[in-house]
C-alpha positions in Angstrom: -30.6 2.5 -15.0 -27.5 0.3 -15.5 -25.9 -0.9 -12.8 -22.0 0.1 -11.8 -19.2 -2.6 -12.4 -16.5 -2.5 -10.2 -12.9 -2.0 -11.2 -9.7 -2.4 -8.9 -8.7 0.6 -7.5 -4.6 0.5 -8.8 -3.2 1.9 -5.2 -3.5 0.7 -1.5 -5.0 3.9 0.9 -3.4 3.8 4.0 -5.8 5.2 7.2 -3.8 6.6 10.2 -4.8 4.1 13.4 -5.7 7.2 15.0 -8.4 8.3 12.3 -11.6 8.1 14.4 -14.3 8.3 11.7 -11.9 7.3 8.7 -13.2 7.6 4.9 -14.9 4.2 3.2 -13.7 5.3 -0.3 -16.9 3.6 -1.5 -19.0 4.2 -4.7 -16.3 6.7 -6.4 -16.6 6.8 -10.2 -13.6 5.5 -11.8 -11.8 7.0 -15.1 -14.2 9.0 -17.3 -13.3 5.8 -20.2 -15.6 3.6 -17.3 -18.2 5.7 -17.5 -20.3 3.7 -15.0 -17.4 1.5 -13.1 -16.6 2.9 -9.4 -13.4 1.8 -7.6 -13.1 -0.8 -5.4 -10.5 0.5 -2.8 -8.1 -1.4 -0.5 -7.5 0.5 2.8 -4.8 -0.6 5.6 -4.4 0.8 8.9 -1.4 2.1 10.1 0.5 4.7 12.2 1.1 7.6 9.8 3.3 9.4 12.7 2.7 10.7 16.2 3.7 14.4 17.2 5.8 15.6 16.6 6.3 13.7 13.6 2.9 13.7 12.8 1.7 13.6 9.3 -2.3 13.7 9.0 -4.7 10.9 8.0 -4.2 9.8 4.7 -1.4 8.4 2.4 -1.0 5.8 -0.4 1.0 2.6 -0.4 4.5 3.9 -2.3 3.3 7.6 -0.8 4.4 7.4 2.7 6.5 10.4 3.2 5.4 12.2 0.3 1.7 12.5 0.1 -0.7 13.0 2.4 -4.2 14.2 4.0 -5.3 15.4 7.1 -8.8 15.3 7.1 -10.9 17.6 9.7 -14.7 17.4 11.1 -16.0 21.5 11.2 -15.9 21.0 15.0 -12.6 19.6 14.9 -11.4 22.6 12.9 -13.0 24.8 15.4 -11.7 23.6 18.2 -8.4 22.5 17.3 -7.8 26.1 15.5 -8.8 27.7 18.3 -6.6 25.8 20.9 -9.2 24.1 23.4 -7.4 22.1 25.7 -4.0 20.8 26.9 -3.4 17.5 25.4 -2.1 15.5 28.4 -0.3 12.9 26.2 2.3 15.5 24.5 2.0 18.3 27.1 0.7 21.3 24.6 -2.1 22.5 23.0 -4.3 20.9 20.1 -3.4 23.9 18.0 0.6 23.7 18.7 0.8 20.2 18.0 -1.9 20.9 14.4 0.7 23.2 14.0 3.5 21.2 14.1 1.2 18.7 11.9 1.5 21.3 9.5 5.7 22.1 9.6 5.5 18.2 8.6 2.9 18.3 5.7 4.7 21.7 4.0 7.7 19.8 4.1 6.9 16.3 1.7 5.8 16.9 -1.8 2.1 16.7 -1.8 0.4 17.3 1.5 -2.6 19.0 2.3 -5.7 19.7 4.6 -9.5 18.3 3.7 -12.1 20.0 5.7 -15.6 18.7 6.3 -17.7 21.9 5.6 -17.5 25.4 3.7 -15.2 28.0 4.9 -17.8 30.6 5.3 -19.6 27.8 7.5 -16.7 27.3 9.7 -16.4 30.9 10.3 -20.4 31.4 10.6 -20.8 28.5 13.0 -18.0 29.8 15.5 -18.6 28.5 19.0 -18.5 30.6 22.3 -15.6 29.5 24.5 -14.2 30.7 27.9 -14.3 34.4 27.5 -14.5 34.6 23.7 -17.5 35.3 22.3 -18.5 33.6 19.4 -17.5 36.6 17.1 -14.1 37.2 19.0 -13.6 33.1 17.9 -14.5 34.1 14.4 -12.2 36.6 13.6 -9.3 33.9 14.7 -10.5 31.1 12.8 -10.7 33.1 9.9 -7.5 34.8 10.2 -5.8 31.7 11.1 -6.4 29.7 8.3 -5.4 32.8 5.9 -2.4 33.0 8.0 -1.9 29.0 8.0 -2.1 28.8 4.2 0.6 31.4 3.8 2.8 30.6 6.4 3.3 26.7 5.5 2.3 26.5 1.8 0.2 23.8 2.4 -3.3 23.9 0.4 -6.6 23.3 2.8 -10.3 21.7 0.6 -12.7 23.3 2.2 -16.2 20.8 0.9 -19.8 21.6 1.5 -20.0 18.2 3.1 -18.4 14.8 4.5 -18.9 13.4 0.9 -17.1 15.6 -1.1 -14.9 15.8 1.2 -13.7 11.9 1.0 -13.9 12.1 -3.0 -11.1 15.5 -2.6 -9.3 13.1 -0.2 -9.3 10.2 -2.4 -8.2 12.2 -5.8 -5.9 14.2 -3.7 -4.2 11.0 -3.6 -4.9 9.3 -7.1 -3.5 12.4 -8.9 -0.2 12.0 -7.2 -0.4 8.1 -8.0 -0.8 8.8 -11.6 1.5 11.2 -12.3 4.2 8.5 -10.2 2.7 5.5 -12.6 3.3 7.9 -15.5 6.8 8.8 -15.0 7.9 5.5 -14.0 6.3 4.7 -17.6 8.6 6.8 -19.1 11.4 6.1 -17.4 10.8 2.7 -18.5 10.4 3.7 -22.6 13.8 5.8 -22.2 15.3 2.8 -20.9 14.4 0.5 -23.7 15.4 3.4 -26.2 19.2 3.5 -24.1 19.7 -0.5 -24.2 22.3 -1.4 -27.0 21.3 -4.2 -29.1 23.4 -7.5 -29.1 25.1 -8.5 -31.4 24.0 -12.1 -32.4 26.6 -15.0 -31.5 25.3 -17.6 -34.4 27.2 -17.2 -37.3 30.4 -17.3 -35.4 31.5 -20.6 -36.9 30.7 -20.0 -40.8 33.7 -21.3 -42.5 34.1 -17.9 -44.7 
């Protein structure tokens, strides 16, 4: 079996300081031309935003503002969905301030929502809470994300697992990368086509 090479991966990921479990971005396959090279990625922590200003997990180097990921656990989903809790830092509810997470994403150019399992598993696996019974909790998740999607145009991955949830994560952001590298590309060929030539200076002197 031959052995992957590594090739630099061509953007820095940036990890919200927040991010409790975050992504390794390890051991994904690079272009199909490098048919067995796998990317070796450059991460950075940093504050991606706070609520209200909050804007997920995920961005790029050169992306900030423009493309990102908020990544959720199936229990995160579940709970934060279904509004458990008043968080004491910012005085409202995990689902008001997701919410408000969400306002942010629909609003730069590439955001979007990675969740850890299947949607059918979400909605299968709902939890008892309070007074709601676990089918009560259900019917809200599921309605809720419908609702979410349409409301704030922001597109939600749901991935059969933590894995292919990190490669969605990771492409989410090397597509948006790529189509940046190639339009700076051709701004730069326009530009070499729009640059008048000079006129050469030498032969001033001739004496005809």
């Amino acid at each position: 079996m031959t052995k992957p090479t590594s090739t630099p991966c061509p953007f820095l990921i940036l990890i919200d300081t927040a991010e409790q479990q975050p992504f390794p971005f390890t051991g994904i396959r690079a272009d199909a031309a490098a048919a067995h090279a796998v990317f070796a990625v450059r991460t950075k922590r940093m504050c991606l935003g706070r609520y209200p200003d909050s804007l997920g997990d995920y961005s790029l180097e050169g992306g900030f503002g423009r493309c990102h990921v908020e990544r959720k656990s199936m229990a995160d989903a579940q709970s934060t969905i279904l509004g458990w809790g008043i968080d004491s830092e910012f005085g409202c509810s995990r689902r008001e301030r997701f919410e408000r997470e969400l306002l942010n994403l629909s609003q730069v150019e590439c955001g979007c929502v990675v969740v850890e399992c299947s949607f059918a598993e979400m909605v299968a696996k709902a939890p008892e809470y309070g007074k709601k019974t676990a089918q009560e909790n259900a019917v809200t998740l599921h309605r809720s994300v419908v609702a979410y999607q349409q409301d704030f145009s922001v597109p939600w991955f749901f991935c059969d697992s933590r894995r292919m949830a990190e490669i969605t994560a990771f492409r989410w952001l090397y597509r948006w990368w790529k189509k940046q590298d190639e339009e700076r590309r051709k701004r730069e060929r326009e530009a070499k086509k729009q640059t008048p030539l000079l006129v050469s200076e030498k032969n001033d002197d001739l004496p005809f």
